[in-house]
C-alpha positions as CSV (number, residue, x, y, z in Angstrom):
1,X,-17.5,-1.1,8.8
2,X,-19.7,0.6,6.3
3,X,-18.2,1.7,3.0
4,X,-19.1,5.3,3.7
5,X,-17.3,5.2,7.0
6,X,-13.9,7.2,7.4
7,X,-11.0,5.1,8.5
8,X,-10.5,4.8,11.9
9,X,-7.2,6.9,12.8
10,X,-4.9,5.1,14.9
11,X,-1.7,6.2,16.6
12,X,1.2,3.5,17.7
13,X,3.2,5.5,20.3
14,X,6.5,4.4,22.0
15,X,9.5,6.2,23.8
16,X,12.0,6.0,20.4
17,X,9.5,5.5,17.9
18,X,12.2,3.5,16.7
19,X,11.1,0.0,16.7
20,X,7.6,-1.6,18.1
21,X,5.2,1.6,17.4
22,X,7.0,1.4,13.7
23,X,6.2,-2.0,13.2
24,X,2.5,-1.7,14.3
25,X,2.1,1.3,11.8
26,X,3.9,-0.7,9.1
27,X,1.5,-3.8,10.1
28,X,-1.3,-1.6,10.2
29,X,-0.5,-0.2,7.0
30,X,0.1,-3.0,5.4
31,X,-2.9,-5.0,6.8
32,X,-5.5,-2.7,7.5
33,X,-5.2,0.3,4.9
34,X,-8.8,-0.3,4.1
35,X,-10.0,0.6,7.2
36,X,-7.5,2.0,9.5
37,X,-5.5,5.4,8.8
38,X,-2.2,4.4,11.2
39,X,0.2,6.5,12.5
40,X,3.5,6.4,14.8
41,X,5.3,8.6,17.1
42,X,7.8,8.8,19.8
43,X,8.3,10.5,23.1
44,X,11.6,10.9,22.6
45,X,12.2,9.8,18.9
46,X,15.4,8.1,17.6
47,X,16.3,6.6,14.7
48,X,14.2,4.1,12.7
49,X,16.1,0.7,13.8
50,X,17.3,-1.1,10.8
51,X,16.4,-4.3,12.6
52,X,13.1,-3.3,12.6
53,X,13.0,-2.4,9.0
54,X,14.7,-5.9,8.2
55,X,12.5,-8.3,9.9
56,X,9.6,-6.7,8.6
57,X,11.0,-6.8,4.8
58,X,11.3,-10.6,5.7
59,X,7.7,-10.3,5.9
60,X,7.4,-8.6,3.0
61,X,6.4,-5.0,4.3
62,X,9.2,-1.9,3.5
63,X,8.8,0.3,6.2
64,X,12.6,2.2,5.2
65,X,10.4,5.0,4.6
66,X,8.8,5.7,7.4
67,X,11.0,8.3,9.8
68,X,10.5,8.7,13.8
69,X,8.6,11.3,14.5
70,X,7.8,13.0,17.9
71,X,4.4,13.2,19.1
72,X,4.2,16.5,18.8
73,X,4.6,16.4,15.2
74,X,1.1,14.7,14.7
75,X,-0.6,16.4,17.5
76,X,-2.9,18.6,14.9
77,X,-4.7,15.1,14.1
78,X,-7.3,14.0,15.8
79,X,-7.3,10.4,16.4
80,X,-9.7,7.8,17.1
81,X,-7.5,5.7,19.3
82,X,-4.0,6.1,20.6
83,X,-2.1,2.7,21.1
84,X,1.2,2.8,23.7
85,X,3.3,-0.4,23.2
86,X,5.2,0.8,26.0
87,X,5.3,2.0,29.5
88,X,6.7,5.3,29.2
89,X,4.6,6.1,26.3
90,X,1.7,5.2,28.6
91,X,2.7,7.6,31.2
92,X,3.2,10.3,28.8
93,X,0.5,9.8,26.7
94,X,-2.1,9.8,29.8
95,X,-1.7,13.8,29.2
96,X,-1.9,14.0,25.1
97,X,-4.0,16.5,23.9
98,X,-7.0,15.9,22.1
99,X,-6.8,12.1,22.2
100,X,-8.7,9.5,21.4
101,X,-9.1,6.7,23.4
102,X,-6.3,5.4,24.8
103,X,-5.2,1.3,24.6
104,X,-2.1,0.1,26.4
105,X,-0.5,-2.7,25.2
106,X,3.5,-3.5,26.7
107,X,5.9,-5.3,24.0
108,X,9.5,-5.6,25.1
109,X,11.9,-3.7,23.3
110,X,14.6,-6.3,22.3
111,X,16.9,-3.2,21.1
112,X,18.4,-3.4,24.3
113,X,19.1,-7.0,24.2
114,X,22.5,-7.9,25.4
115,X,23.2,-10.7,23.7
116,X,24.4,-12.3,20.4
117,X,23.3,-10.8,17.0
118,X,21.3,-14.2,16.0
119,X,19.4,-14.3,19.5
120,X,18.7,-10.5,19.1
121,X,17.0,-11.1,15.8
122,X,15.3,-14.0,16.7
123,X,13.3,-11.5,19.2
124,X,12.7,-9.2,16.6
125,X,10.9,-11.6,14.4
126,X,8.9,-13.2,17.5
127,X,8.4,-9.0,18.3
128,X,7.0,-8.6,14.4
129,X,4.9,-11.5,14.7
130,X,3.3,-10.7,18.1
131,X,2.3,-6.9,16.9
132,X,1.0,-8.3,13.8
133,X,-0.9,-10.9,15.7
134,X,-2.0,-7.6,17.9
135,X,-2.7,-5.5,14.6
136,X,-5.0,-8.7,12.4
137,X,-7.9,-7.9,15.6
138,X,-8.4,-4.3,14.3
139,X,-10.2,-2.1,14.2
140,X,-13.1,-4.6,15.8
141,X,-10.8,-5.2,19.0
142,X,-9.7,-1.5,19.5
143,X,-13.3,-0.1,21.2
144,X,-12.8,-3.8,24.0
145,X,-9.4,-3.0,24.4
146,X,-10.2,0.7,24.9
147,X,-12.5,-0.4,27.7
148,X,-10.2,-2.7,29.3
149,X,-7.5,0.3,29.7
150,X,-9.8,2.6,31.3
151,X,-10.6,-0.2,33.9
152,X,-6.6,-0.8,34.5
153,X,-6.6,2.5,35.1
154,X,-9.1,3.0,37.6
């Protein structure tokens, strides 16, 4: 990406905006500030989960800072790509004004994990670790995976 070039504006949407579309904005963030502008939002928003906030401070990125926000909130920017990391979002999303191009990418929500606190965290940290895993291919993978969604959906 040339010098000159504006960063790429990306937008991690999920239902909550709680959990996985924060942790891809704090990955991206993080990783990618050079080159990609990130964002999150919710369809419904909810809290930021502290879970969320400590596994990635294991990692060594704060995202106590960021809030949940609803999508409407950043639906005067116009972004490049918009990234659901859930179902729902997807659905939702499929109607967004003014969007970019749209990549769907499922990570479970282990929020909802019935189960003991260790085990619970232990998905957390493989859920950091996958979304940063996802994040590291941008902003060269977003225009493939772009591709690949609008084939899913046809």
């Amino acid at each position: 990406m040339p010098l000159n070039k504006e960063k790429v504006k990306v937008l991690f949407v999920c239902t909550g905006n709680a959990c996985r579309s924060q942790i891809a904005e704090g990955w991206a963030r993080h990783l990618k500030s050079d080159v990609i502008e990130a964002y999150s939002a919710g369809v419904s928003p909810a809290t930021l989960s502290s879970r969320a906030t400590s596994v990635m401070a294991e990692a060594g990125v704060d995202i106590s800072m960021q809030r949940s926000k609803h999508i409407d909130d950043v639906s005067d920017i116009e972004f490049d790509y918009i990234v659901t990391v859930c179902d729902n979002a997807r659905e939702y999303c499929s109607i967004f004004p003014g969007a970019g191009k749209l990549i769907h990418r499922m990570f479970e929500d282990p929020s909802f994990m019935v189960a003991a606190e260790k085990e619970v965290m232990t998905a957390f940290r493989k859920l950091r670790d996958k979304i940063r895993a996802f994040v590291e291919t941008m902003p060269e993978s977003l225009e493939k995976l772009a591709k690949e969604s609008r084939k899913a959906e046809e």
